[in-house]
N, C-alpha and C positions, 0 to 999 in steps of 0.2 A: 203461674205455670200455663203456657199452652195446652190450647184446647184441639182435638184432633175430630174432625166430622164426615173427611172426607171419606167414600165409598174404598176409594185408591185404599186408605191407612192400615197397614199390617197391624193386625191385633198384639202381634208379638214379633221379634227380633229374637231369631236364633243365632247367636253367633259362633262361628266357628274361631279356635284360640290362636294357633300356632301358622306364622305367616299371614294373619288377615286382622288380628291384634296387637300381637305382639312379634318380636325380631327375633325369633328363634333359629334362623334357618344359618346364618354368619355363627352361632355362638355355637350350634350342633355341629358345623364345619370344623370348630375351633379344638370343639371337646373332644371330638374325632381324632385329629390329629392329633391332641396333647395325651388322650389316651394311645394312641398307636407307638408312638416317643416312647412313651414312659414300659409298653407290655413286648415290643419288639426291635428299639432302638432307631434312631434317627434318619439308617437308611430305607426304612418303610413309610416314613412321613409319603401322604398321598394328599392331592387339589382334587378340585373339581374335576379336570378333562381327565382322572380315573374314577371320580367316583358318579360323574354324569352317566354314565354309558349302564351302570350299574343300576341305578337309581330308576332311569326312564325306559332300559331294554333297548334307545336306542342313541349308539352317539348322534346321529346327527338334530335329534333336539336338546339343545342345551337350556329352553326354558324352563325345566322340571324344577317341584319343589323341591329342596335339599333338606326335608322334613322327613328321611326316611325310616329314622328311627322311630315317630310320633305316628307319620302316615300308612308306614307297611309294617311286619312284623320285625320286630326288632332280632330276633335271632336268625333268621331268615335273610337278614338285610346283611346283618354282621357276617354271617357267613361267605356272604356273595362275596361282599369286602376283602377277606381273609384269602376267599379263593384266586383272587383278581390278582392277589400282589404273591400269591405261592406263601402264603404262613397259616395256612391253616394246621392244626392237629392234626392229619392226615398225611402231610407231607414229609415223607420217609426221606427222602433224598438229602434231607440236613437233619445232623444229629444233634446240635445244638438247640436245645429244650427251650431257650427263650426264646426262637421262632415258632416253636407250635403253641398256638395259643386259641381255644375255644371258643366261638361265636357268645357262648356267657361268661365268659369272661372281659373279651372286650366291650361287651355292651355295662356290664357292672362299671370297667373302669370309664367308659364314657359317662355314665351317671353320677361318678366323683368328681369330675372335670365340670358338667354343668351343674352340679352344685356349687361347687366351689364359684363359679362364674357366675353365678345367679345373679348379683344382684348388676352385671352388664346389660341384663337382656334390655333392651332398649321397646319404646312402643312405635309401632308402623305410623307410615306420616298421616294423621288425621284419626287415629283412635280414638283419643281422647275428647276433641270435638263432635265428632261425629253420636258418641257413647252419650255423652251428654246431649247431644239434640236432639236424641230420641229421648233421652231422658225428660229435656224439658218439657215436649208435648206429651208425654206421660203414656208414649209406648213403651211397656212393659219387656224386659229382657233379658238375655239367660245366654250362657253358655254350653255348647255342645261340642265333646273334644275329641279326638281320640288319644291325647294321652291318658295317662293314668292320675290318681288321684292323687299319689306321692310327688308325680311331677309339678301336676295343676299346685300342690302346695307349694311348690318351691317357684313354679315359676312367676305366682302370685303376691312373694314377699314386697318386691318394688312396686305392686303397681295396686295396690288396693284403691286407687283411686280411678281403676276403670270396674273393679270388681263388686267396688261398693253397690253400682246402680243395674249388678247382674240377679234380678231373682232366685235362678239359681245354676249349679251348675252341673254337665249331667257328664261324666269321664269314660274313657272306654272299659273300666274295670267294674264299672256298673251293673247288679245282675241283671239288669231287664233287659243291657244293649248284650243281646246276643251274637248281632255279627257285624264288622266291621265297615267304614266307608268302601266303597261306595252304597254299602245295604242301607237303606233308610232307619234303621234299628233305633239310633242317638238322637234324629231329629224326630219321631215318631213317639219317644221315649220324654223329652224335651219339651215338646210340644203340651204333651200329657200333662207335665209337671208343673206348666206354664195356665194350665184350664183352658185349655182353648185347641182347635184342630190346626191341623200342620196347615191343611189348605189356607187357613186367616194370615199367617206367617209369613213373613222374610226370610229369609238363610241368605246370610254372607257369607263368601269364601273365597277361596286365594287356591282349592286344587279342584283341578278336573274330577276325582274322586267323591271331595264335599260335593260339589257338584252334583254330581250324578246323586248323590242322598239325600240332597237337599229336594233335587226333582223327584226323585222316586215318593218321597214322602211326601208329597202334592204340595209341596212349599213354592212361592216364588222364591227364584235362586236371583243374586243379585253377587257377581264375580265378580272380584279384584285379581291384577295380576300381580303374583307370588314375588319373592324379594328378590329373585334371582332374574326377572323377566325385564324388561326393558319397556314393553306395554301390553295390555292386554289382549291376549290370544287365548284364553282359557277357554272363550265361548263358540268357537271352531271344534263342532264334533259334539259341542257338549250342550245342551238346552239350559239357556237362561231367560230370566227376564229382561234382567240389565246388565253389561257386563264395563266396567271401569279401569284405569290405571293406577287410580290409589282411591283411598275411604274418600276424600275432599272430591271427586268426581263424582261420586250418587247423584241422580238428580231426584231430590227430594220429591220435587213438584208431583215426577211421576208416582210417589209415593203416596201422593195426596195429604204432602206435610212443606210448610216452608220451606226454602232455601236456605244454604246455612249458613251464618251470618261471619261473615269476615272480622279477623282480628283488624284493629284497628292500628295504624301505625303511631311510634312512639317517635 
């Protein structure tokens, strides 16, 4: 195993889960829509160019994560939803019951949808390398989410081979994370769990949100851009260390750890 000496080397690797590990953001699109199908029939099926404008407050950026059920409040978000396309419960103008449909409601049927789909969620390009080579020079690391712990178990089934080399994992249902990204509560909480202070730390992430929580909690922040982005603009507005277009772009060096070692062709 490698050995880490340099000043550079984060004592720990917070990681952030959803769109900076794993592919969540395409399968929450999916579940969306297969729940909207299924609780108000096929002519409310909605894409991105209705659910962007929603998501980020504004249309004209379409780089936002599509993590809004994981990143913002989920009934909060569902509502917005709801209200955008006119089905919400409120809407007296149609008497037909299977267009009014509750922000908890569809967020329940969304979380059937990504169950059942689970085991699609794919890993972001370079997780799995990257996880390992911090593994190998025997930086210690963990997970910090903002889903929930029911999620984090489901979304965990396929991939316990990044989860194996996570010390541990800290979810937004946690009592100690009292408030949500961008509050530093999860990587401050993380940190703890880890024995070590946030300032020795890395935070990786994929939203301007992790972002800001990642800084807030004296971490170097080290941003990827999100699944929906084309390349990296997250560090515009937002204070990072380093900011990249995928996990394979970190530059270790600056990390005070090797390069990371190319697969070899076959």
């Amino acid at each position: 195993m490698g050995q880490c000496s340099s000043k550079n080397t984060p004592e720990a690797v917070l990681w952030d889960l959803d769109g900076t590990l794993i592919d969540t953001s395409r399968q929450s699109l999916s579940a969306l829509q297969a729940a909207m199908v299924s609780l108000l029939g096929k002519q409310y099926k909605v894409d991105t160019s209705v659910l962007l404008p929603i998501i980020s407050g504004d249309s004209s950026n379409a780089a936002q994560d599509m993590l809004a059920f994981e990143k913002k409040d989920k009934l909060g978000w569902a509502a917005d939803v709801l209200k955008e396309i006119g089905a919400g419960n409120n809407n007296n103008n149609n008497n037909n019951n299977k267009t009014k449909v509750t922000p908890k409601q569809l967020v329940e049927e969304w979380e059937v949808h990504m169950l059942r789909n689970r085991r699609n969620i794919s890993l972001m390009p370079g997780a799995l390398e990257v996880v390992e080579h911090f593994a190998k020079h025997n930086v210690p690391q963990c997970i910090a989410t903002m889903s929930n712990s029911k999620s984090v178990s489901m979304k965990r089934t396929k991939h316990e081979n990044i989860f194996k080399h996570m010390k541990t994992v800290v979810c937004s249902d946690d009592p100690h994370v009292k408030k949500r990204k961008p509050a530093p509560d999860v990587y401050i909480v993380a940190a703890e769990r880890m024995g070590v202070k946030p300032t020795g730390c890395i935070v990786i992430e994929d939203s301007p949100e992790g972002c800001r929580a990642g800084w807030a909690a004296g971490a170097r922040v080290v941003s990827v851009a999100d699944a929906w982005s084309s390349d990296s603009k997250i560090g515009k507005g937002v204070r990072v260390f380093s900011a990249c277009s995928t996990l394979l772009d970190i530059d270790f060096k600056k990390l005070g750890l090797p390069p990371l070692e190319k697969k070899k062709e076959i």
